[in-house]
C-alpha positions as CSV (number, residue, x, y, z in Angstrom):
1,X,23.3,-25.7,8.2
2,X,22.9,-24.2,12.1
3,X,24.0,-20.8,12.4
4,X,26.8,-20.7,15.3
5,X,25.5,-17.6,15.7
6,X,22.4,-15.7,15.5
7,X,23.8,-11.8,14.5
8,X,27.8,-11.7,14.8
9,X,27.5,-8.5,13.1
10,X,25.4,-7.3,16.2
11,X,28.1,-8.8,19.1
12,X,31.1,-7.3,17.9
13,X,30.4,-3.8,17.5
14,X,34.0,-2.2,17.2
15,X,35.5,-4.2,14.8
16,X,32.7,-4.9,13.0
17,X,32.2,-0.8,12.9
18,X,35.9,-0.8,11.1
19,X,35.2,-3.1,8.6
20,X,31.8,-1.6,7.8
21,X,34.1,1.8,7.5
22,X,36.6,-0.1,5.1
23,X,34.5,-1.0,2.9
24,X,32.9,3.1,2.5
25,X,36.3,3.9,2.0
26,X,37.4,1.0,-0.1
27,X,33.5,2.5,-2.3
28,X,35.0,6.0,-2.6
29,X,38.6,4.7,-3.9
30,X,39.8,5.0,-7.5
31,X,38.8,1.2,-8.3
32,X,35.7,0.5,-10.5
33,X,32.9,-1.1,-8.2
34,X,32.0,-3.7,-10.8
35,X,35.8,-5.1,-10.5
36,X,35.7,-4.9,-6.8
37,X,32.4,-7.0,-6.6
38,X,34.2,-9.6,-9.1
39,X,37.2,-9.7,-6.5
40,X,34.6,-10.2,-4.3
41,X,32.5,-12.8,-5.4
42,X,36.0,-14.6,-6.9
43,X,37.9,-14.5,-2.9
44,X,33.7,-15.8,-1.9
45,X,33.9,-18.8,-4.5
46,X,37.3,-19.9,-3.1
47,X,36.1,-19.8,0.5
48,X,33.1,-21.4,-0.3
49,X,31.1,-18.5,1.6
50,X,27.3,-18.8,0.2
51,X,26.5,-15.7,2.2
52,X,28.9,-13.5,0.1
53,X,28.5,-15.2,-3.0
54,X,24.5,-14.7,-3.0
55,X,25.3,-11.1,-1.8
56,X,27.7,-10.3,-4.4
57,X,26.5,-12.3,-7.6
58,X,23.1,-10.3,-6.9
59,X,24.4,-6.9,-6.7
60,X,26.3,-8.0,-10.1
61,X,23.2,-9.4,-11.7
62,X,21.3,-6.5,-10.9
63,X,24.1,-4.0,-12.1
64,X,24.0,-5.5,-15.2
65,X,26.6,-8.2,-15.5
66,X,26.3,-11.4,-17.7
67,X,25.1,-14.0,-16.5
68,X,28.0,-16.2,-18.7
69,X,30.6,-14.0,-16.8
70,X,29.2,-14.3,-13.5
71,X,28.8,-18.9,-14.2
72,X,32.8,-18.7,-16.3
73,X,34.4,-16.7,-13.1
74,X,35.3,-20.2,-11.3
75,X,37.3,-20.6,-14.9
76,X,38.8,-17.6,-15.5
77,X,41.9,-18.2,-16.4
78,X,40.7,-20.3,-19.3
79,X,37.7,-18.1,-20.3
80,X,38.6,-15.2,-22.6
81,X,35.3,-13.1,-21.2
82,X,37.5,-10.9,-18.8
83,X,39.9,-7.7,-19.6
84,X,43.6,-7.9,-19.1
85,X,42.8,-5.6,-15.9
86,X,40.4,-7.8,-14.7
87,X,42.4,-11.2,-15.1
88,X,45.5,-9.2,-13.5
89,X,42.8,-8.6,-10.3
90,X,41.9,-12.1,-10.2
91,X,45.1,-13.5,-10.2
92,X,45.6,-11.0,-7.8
93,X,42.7,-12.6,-5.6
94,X,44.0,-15.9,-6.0
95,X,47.0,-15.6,-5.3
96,X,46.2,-13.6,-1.5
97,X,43.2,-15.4,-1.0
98,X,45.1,-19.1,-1.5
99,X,48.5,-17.2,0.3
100,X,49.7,-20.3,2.2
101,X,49.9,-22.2,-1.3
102,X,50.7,-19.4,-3.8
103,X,53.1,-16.8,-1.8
104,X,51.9,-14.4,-3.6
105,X,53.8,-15.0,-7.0
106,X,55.8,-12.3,-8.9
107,X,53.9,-13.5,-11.8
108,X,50.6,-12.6,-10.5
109,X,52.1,-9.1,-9.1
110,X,53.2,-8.8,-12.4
111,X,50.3,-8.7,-14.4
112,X,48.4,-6.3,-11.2
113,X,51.7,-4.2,-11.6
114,X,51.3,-3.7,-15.1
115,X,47.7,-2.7,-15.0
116,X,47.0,-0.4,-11.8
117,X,49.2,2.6,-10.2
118,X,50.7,1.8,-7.0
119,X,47.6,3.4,-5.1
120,X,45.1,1.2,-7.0
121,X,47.6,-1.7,-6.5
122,X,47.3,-1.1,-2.7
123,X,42.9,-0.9,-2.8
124,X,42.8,-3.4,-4.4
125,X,45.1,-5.3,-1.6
126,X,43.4,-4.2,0.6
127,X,39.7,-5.5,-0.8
128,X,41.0,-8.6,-1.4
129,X,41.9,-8.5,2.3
130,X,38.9,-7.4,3.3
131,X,36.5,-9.8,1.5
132,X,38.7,-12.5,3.1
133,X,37.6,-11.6,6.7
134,X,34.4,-11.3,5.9
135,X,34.3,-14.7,4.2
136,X,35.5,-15.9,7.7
137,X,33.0,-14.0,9.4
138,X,30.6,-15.9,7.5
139,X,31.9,-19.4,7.3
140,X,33.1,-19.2,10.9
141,X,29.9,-18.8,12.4
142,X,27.7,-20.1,9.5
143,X,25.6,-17.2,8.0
144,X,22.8,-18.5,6.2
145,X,22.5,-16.6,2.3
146,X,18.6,-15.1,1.5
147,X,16.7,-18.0,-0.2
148,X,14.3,-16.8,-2.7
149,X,11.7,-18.8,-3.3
150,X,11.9,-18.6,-6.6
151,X,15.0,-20.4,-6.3
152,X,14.3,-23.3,-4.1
């Protein structure tokens, strides 16, 4: 895979200033970060964004998550290794992440509904948003993840 191009990040300094700002605030808000980074690296599998799902299943690894739950998170829904709250955050994800097919379901905003106040509803909106642009960010202009070599 060719890059598109070589620092996007770089080019578009305004916007890209606002979403770096997002995301401190979106690290200061009520959420815990370890859920946030599974919303994360969930909205990154989806998209198929390598960049954000090396990023994001490292900081995991490193912060102590399983490996099982980081390999069972394509299969959530039929793995019983998550919390009520984090399954109601992944449907969540899915469901605004997939919009155009999903609609956002009242089942899905059921389940986040029942598991996070209105303020924690509306961060964790807002992340999932968030993620999402930076998954087309990414994938748009074809960000390369770190190889270690190690790994290849």
């Amino acid at each position: 895979m060719t890059p598109r191009l070589n620092n996007p990040h770089g080019l578009g300094t305004g916007p890209i200033k606002a979403m770096v700002a997002l995301e401190g605030s979106l690290s200061k808000c009520s959420l815990d970060h370890g859920l946030l980074e599974l919303v994360k690296l969930r909205a990154s599998q989806i998209n198929g964004c390598a960049f954000c799902i090396h990023m994001h299943s490292t900081w995991l690894r490193s912060s102590g998550e399983s490996e099982m739950r980081l390999y069972m998170l394509n299969a959530w829904r039929e793995s019983s290794l998550y919390t009520p709250r984090e399954r109601a955050a992944l449907a969540w994800t899915d469901a605004l992440t997939l919009l155009a097919e999903t609609g956002a379901p009242d089942e899905d905003y059921a389940l986040v509904k029942a598991e996070f106040s209105e303020e924690e509803q509306v961060d964790l909106t807002i992340a999932i948003g968030a993620i999402n642009v930076w998954n087309r960010l990414q994938v748009g202009f074809r960000a390369a993840h770190p190889v270690d070599k190690a790994a290849a």
